[in-house]
N, CA and C atoms as a LAMMPS dump frame, in Angstrom:
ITEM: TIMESTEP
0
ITEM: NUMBER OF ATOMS
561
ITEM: BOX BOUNDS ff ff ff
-5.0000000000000000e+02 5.0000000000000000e+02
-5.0000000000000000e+02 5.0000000000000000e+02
-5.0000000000000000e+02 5.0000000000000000e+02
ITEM: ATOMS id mol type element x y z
1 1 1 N 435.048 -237.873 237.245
2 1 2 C 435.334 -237.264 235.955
3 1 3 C 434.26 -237.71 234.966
4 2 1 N 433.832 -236.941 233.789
5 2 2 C 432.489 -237.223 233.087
6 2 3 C 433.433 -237.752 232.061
7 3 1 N 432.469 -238.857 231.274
8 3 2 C 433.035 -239.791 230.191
9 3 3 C 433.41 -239.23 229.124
10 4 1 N 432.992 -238.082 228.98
11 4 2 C 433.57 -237.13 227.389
12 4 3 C 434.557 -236.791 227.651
13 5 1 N 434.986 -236.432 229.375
14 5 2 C 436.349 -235.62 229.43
15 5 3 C 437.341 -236.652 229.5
16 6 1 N 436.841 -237.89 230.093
17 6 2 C 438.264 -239.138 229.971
18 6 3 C 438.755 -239.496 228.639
19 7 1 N 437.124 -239.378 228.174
20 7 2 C 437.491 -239.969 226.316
21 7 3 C 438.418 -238.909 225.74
22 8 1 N 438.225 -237.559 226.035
23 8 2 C 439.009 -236.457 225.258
24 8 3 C 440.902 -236.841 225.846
25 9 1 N 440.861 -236.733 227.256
26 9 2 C 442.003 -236.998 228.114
27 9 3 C 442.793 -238.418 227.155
28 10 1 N 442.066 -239.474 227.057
29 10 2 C 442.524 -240.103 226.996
30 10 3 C 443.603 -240.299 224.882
31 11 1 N 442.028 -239.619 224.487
32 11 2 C 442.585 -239.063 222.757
33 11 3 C 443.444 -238.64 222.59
34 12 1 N 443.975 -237.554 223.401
35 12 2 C 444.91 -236.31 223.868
36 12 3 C 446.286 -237.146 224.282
37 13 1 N 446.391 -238.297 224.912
38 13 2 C 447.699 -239.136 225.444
39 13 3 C 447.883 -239.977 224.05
40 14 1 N 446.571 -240.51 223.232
41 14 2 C 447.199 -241.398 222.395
42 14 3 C 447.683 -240.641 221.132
43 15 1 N 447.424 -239.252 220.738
44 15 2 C 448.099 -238.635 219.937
45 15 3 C 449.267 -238.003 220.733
46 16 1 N 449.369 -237.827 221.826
47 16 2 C 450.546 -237.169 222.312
48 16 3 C 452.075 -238.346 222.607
49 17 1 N 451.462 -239.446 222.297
50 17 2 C 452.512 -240.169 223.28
51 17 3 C 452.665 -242.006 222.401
52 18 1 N 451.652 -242.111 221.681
53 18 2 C 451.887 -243.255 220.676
54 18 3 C 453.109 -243.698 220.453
55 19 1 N 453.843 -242.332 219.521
56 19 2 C 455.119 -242.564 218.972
57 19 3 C 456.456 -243.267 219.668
58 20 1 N 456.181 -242.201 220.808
59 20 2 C 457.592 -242.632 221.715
60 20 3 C 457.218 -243.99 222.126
61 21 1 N 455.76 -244.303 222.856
62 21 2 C 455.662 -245.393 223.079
63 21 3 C 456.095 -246.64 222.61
64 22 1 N 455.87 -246.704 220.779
65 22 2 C 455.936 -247.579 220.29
66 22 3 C 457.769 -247.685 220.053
67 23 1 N 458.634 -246.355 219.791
68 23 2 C 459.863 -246.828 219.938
69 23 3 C 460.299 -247.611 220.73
70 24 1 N 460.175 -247.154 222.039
71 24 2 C 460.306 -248.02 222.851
72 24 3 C 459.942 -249.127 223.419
73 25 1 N 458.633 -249.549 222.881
74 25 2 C 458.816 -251.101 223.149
75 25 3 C 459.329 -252.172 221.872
76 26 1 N 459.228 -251.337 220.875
77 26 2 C 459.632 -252.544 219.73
78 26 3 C 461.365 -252.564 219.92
79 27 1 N 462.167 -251.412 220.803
80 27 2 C 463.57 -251.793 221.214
81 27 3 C 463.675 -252.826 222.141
82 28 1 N 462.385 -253.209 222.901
83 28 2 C 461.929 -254.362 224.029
84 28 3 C 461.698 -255.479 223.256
85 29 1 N 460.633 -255.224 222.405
86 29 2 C 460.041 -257.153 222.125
87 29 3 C 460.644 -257.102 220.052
88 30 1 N 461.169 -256.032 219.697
89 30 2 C 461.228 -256.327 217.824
90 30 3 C 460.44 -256.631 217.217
91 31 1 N 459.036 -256.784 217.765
92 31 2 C 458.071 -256.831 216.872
93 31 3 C 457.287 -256.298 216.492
94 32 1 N 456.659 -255.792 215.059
95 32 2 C 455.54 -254.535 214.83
96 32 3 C 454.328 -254.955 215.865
97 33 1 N 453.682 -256.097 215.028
98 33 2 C 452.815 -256.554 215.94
99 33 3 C 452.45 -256.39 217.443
100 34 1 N 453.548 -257.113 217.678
101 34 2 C 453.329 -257.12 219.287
102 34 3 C 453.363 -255.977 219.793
103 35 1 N 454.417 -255.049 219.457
104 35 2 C 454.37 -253.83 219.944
105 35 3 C 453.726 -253.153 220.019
106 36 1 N 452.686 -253.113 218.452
107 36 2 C 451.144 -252.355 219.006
108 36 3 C 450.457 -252.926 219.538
109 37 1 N 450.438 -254.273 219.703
110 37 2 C 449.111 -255.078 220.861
111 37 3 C 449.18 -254.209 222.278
112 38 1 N 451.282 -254.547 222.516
113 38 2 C 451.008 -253.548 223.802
114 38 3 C 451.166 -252.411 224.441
115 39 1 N 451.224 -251.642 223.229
116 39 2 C 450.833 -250.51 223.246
117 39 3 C 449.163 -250.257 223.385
118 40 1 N 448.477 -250.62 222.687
119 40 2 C 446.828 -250.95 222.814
120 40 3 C 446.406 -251.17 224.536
121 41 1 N 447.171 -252.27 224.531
122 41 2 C 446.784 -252.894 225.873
123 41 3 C 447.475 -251.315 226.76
124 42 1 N 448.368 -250.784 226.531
125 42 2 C 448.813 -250.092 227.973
126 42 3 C 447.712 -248.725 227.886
127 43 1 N 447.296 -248.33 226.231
128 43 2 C 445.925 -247.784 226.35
129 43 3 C 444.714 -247.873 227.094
130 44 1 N 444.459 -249.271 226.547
131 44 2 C 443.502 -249.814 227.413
132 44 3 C 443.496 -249.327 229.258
133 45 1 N 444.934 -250.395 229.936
134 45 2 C 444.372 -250.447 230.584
135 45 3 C 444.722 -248.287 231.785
136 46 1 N 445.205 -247.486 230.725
137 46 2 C 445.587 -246.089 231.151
138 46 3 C 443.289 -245.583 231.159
139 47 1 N 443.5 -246.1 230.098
140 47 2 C 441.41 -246.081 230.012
141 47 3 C 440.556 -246.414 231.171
142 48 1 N 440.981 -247.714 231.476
143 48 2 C 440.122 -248.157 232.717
144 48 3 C 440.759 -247.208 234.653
145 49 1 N 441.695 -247.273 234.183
146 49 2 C 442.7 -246.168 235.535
147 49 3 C 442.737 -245.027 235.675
148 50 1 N 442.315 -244.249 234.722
149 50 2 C 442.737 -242.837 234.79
150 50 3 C 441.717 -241.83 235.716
151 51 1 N 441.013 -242.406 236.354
152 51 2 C 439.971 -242.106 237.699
153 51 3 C 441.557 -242.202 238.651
154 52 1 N 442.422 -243.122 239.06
155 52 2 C 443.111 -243.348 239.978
156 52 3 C 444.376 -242.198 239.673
157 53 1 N 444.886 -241.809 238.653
158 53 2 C 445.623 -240.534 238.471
159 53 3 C 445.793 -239.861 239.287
160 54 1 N 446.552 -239.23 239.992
161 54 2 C 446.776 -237.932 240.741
162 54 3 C 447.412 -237.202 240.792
163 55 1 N 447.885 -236.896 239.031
164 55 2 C 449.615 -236.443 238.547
165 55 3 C 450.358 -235.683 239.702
166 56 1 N 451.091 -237.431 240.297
167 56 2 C 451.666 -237.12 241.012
168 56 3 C 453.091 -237.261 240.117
169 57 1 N 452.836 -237.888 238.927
170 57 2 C 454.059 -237.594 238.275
171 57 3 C 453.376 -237.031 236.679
172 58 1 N 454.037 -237.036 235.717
173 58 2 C 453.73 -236.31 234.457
174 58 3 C 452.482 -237.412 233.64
175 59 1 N 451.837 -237.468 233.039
176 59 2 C 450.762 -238.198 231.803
177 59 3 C 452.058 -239.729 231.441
178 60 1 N 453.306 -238.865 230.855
179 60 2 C 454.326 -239.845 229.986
180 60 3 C 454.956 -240.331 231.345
181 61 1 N 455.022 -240.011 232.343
182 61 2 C 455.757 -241.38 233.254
183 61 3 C 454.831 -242.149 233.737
184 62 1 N 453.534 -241.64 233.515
185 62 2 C 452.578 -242.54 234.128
186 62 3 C 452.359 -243.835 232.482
187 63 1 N 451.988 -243.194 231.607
188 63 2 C 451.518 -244.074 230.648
189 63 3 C 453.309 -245.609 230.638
190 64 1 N 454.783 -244.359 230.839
191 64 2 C 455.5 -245.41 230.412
192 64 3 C 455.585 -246.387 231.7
193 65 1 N 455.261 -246.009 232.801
194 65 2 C 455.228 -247.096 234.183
195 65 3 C 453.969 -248.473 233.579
196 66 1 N 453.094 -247.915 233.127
197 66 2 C 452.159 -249.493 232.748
198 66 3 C 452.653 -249.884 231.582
199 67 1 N 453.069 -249.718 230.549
200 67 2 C 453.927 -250.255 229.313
201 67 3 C 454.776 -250.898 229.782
202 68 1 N 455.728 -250.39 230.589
203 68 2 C 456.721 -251.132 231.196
204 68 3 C 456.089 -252.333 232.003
205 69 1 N 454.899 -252.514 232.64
206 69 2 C 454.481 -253.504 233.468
207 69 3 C 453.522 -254.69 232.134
208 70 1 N 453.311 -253.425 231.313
209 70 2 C 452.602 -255.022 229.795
210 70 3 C 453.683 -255.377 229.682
211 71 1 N 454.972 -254.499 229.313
212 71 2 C 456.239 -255.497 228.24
213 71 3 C 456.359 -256.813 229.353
214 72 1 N 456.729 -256.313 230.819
215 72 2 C 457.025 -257.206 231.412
216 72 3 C 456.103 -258.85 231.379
217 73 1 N 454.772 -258.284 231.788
218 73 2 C 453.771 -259.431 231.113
219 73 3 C 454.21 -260.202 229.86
220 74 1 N 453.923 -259.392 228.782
221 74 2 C 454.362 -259.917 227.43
222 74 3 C 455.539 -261.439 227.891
223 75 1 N 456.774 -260.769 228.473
224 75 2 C 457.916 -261.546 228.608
225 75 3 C 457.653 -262.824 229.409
226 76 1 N 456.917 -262.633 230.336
227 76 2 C 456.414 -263.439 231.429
228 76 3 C 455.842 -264.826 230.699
229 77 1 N 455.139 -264.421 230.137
230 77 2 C 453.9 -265.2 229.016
231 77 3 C 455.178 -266.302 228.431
232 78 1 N 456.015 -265.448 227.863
233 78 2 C 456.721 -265.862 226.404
234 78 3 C 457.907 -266.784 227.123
235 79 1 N 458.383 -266.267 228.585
236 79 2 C 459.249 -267.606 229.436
237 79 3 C 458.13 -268.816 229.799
238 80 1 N 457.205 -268.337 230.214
239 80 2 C 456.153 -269.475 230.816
240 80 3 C 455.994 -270.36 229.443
241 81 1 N 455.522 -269.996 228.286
242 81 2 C 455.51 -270.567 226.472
243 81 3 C 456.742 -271.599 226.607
244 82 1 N 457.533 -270.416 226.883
245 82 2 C 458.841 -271.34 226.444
246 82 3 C 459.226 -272.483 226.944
247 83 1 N 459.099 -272.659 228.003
248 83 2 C 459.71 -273.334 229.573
249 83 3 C 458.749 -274.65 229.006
250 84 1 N 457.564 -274.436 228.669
251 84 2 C 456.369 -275.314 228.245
252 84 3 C 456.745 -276.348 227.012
253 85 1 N 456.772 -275.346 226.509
254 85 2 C 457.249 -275.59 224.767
255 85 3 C 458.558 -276.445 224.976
256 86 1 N 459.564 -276.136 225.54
257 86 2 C 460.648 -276.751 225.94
258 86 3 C 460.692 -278.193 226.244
259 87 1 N 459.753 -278.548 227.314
260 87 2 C 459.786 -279.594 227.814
261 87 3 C 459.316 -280.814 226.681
262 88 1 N 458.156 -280.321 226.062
263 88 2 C 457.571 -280.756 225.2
264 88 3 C 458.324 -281.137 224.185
265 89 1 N 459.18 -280.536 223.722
266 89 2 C 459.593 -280.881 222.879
267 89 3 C 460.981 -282.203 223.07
268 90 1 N 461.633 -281.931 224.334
269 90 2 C 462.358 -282.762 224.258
270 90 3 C 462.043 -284.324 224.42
271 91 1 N 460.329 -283.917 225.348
272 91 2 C 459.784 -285.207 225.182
273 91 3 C 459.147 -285.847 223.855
274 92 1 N 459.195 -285.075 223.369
275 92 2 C 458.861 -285.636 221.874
276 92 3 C 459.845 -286.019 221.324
277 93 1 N 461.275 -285.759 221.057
278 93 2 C 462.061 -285.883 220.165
279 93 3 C 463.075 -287.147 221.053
280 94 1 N 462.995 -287.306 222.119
281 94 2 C 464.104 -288.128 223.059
282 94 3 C 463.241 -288.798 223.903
283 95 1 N 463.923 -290.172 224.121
284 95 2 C 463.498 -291.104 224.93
285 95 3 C 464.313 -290.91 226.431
286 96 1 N 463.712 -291.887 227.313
287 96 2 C 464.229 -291.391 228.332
288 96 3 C 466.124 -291.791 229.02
289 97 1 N 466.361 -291.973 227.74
290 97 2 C 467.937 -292.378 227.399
291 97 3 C 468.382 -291.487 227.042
292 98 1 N 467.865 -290.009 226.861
293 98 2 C 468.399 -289.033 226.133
294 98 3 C 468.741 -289.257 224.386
295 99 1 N 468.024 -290.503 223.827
296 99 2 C 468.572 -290.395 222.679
297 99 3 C 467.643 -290.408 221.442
298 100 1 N 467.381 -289.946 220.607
299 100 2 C 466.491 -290.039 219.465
300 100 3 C 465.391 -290.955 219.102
301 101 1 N 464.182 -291.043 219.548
302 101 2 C 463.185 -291.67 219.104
303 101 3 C 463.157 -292.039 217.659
304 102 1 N 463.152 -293.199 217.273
305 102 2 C 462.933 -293.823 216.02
306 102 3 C 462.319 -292.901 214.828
307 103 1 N 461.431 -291.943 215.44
308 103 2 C 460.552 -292.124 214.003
309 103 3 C 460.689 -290.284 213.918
310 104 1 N 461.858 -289.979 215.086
311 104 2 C 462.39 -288.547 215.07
312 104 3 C 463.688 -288.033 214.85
313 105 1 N 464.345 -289.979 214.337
314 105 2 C 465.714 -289.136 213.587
315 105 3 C 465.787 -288.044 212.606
316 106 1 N 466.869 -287.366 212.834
317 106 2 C 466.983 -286.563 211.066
318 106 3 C 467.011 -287.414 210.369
319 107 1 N 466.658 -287.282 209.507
320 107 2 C 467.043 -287.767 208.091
321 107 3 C 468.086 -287.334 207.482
322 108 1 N 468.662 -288.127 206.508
323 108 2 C 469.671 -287.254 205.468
324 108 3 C 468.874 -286.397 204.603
325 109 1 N 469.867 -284.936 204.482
326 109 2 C 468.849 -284.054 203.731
327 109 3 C 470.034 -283.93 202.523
328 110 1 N 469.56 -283.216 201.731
329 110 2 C 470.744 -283.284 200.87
330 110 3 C 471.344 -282.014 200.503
331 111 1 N 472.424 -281.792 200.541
332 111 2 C 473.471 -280.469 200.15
333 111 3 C 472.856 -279.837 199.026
334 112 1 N 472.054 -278.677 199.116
335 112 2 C 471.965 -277.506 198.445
336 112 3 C 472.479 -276.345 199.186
337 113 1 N 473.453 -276.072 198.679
338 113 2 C 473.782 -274.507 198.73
339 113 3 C 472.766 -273.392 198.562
340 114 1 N 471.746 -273.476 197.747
341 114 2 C 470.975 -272.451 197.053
342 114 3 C 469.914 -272.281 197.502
343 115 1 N 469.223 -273.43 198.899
344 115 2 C 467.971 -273.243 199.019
345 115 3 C 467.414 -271.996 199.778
346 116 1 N 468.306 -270.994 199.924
347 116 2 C 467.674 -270.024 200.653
348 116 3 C 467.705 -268.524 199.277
349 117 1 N 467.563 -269.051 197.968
350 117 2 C 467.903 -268.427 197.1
351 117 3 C 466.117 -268.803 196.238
352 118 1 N 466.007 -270.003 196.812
353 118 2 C 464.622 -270.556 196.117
354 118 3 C 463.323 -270.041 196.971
355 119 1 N 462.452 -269.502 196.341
356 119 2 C 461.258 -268.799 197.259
357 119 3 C 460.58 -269.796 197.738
358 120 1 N 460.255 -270.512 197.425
359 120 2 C 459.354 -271.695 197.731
360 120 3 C 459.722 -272.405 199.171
361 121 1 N 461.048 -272.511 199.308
362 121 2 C 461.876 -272.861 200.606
363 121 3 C 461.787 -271.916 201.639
364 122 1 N 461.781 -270.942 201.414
365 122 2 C 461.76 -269.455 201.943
366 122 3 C 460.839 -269.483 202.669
367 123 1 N 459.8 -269.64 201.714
368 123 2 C 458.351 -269.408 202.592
369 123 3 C 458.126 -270.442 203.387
370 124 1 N 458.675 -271.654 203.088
371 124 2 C 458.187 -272.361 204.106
372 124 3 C 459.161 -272.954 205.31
373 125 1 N 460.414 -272.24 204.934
374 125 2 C 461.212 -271.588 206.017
375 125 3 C 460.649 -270.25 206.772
376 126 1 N 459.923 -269.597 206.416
377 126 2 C 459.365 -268.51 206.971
378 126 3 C 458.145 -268.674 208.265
379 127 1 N 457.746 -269.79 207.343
380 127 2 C 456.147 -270.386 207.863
381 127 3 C 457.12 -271.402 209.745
382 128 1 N 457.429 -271.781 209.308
383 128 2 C 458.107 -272.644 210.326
384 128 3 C 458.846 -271.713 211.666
385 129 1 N 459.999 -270.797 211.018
386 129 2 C 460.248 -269.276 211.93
387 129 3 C 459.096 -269.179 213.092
388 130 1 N 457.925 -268.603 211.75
389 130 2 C 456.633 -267.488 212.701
390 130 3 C 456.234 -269.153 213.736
391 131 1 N 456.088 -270.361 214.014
392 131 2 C 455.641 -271.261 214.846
393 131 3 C 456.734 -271.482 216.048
394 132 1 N 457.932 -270.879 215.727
395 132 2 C 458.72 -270.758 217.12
396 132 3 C 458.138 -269.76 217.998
397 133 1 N 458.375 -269.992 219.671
398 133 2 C 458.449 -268.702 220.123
399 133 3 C 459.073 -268.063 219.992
400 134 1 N 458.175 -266.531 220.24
401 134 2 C 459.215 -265.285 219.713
402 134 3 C 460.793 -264.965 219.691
403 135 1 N 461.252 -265.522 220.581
404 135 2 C 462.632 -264.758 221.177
405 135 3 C 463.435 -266.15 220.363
406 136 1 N 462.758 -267.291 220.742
407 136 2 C 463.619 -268.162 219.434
408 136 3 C 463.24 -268.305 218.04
409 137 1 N 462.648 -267.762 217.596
410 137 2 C 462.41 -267.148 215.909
411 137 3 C 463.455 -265.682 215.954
412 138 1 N 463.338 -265.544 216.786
413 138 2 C 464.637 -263.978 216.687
414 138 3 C 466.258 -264.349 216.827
415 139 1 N 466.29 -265.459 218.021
416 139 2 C 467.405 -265.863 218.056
417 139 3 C 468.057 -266.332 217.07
418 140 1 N 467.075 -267.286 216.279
419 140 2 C 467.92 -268.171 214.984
420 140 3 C 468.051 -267.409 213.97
421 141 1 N 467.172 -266.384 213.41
422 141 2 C 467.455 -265.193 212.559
423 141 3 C 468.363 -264.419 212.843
424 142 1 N 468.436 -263.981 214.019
425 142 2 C 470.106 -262.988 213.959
426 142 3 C 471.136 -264.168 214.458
427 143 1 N 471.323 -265.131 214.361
428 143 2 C 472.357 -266.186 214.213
429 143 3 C 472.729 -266.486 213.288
430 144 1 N 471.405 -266.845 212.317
431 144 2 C 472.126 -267.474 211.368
432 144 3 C 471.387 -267.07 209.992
433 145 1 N 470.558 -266.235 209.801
434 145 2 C 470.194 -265.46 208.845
435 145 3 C 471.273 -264.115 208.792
436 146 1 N 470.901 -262.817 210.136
437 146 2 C 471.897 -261.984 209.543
438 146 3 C 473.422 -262.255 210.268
439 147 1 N 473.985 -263.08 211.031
440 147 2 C 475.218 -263.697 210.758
441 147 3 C 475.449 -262.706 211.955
442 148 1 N 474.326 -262.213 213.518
443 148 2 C 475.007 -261.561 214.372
444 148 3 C 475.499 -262.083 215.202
445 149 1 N 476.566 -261.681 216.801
446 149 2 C 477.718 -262.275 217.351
447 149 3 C 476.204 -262.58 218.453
448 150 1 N 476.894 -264.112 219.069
449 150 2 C 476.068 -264.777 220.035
450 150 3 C 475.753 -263.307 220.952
451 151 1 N 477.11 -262.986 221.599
452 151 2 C 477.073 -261.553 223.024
453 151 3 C 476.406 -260.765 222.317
454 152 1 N 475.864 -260.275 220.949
455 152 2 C 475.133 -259.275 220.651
456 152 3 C 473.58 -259.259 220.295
457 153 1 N 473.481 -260.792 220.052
458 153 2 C 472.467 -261.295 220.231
459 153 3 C 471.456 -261.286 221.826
460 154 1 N 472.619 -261.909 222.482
461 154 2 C 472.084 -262.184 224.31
462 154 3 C 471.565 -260.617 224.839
463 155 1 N 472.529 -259.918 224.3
464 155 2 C 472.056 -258.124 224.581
465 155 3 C 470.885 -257.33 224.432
466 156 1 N 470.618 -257.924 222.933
467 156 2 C 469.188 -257.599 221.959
468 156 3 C 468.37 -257.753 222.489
469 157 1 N 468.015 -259.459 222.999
470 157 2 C 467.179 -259.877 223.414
471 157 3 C 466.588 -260.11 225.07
472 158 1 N 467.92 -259.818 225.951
473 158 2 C 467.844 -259.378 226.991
474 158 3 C 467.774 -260.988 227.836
475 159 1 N 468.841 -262.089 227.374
476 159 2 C 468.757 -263.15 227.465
477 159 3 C 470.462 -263.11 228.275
478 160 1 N 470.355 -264.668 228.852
479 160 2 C 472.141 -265.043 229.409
480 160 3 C 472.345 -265.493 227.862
481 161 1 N 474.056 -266.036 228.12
482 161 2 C 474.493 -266.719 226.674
483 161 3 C 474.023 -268.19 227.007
484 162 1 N 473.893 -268.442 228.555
485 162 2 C 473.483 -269.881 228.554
486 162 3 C 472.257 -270.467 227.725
487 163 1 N 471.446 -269.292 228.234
488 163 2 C 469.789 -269.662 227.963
489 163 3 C 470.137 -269.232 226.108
490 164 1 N 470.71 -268.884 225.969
491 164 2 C 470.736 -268.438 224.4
492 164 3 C 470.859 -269.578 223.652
493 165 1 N 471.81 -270.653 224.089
494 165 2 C 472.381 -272.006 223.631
495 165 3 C 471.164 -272.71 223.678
496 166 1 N 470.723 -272.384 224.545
497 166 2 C 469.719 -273.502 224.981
498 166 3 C 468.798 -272.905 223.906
499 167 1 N 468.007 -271.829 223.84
500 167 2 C 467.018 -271.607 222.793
501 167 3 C 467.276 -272.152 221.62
502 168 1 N 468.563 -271.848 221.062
503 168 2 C 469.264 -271.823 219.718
504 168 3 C 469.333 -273.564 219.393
505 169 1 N 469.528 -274.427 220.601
506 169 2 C 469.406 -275.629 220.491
507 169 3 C 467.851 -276.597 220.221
508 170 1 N 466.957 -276.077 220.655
509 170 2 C 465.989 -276.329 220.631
510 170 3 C 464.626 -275.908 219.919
511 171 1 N 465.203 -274.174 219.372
512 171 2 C 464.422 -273.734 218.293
513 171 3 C 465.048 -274.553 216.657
514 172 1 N 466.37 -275.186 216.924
515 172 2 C 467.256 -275.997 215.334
516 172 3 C 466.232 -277.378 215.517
517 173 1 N 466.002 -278.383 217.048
518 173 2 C 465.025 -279.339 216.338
519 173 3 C 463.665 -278.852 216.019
520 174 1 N 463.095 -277.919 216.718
521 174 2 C 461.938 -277.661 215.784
522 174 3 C 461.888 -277.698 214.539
523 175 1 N 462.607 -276.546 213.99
524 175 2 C 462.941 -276.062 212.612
525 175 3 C 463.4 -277.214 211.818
526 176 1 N 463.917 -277.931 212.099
527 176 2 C 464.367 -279.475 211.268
528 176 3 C 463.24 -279.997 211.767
529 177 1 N 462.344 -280.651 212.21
530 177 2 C 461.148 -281.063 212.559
531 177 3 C 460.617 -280.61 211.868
532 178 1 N 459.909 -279.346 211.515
533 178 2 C 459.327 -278.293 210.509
534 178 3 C 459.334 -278.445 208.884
535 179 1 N 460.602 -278.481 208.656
536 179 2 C 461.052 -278.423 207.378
537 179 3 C 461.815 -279.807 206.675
538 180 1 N 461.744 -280.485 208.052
539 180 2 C 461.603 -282.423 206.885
540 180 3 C 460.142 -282.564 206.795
541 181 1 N 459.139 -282.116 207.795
542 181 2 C 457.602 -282.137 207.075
543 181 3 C 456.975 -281.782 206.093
544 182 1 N 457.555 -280.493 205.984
545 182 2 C 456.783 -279.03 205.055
546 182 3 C 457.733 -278.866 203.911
547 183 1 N 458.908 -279.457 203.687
548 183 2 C 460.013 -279.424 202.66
549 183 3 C 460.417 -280.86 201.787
550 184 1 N 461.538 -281.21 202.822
551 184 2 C 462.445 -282.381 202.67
552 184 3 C 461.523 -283.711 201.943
553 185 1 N 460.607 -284.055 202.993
554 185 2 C 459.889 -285.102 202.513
555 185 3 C 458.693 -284.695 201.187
556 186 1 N 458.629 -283.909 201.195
557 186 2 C 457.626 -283.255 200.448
558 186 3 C 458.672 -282.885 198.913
559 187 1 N 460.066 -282.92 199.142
560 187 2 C 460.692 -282.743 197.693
561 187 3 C 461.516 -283.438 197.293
């Protein structure tokens, strides 16, 4: 195939097929971002393949069969992150007694009702969020920002309720880790 006609072929799928694309993966990962990265990427790699084509099925089951194989990537990445991130952290925060390293107790913080009313907290409640991985920056926001049910959460995100506990447990010491640095001690 000559390079003007792939480039046209290929122009022709990303105005024909963007849209749906992108519905459907941001119902996968919830994120603008990410969702166009892999959307891009399933461009990409429909760009480098489309010599191998042999519409043996339609343009849109072919483009959504490699989207479906990035999201899966994407996810892959973000358990491997996690699993990582995980370990790490408990070795940071716990000795091998299971119990709180000295210089990683909480602290006492003190009872404000209002701090999610103050911008300044916000943002650097915000800032702390975006440094979780994805699925636990999502988890603790529809927990405990918009106040959704654990089972509707596990659904969203395409998680057990076990592993949900477990995120939800371990994205709260970050976030207290986070925000006695970037807050507490700082006010």
């Amino acid at each position: 195939m000559h390079t003007d006609d792939i480039k046209d072929q290929i122009i022709s799928l990303v105005r024909t097929y963007t849209n749906e694309l992108f519905v459907y993966t941001m119902i996968k990962v919830g994120q603008k971002e990410i969702a166009e990265d892999i959307i891009q990427e399933t461009f990409l790699s429909a760009y480098q393949s489309i010599g191998n084509f042999q519409n043996k099925s339609s343009a849109k089951t072919w483009l959504f069969s490699i989207l479906k194989h990035k999201i899966a990537d994407y996810f892959r990445l973000q358990y491997k992150n996690s699993i990582e991130t995980s370990s790490d952290i408990i070795e940071k925060y716990f000795d091998q007694n299971h119990r709180w390293k000295r210089e990683y107790r909480p602290s006492k913080w003190t009872e404000d009702n209002h701090l999610l009313d103050d911008p300044a907290f916000s943002k650097v409640l915000a800032d702390c969020l975006k440094k979780l991985p994805g699925k636990w920056s999502a988890a603790v926001q529809l927990k405990y920002l918009e106040e959704e049910e654990s089972q509707a959460i596990c659904s969203r995100l395409g998680i057990t309720v076990a592993n949900f506990w477990q995120i939800i447990h371990r994205a709260k010491l970050q976030l207290r880790n986070c925000l006695d640095i970037n807050w507490f001690k700082n006010n």
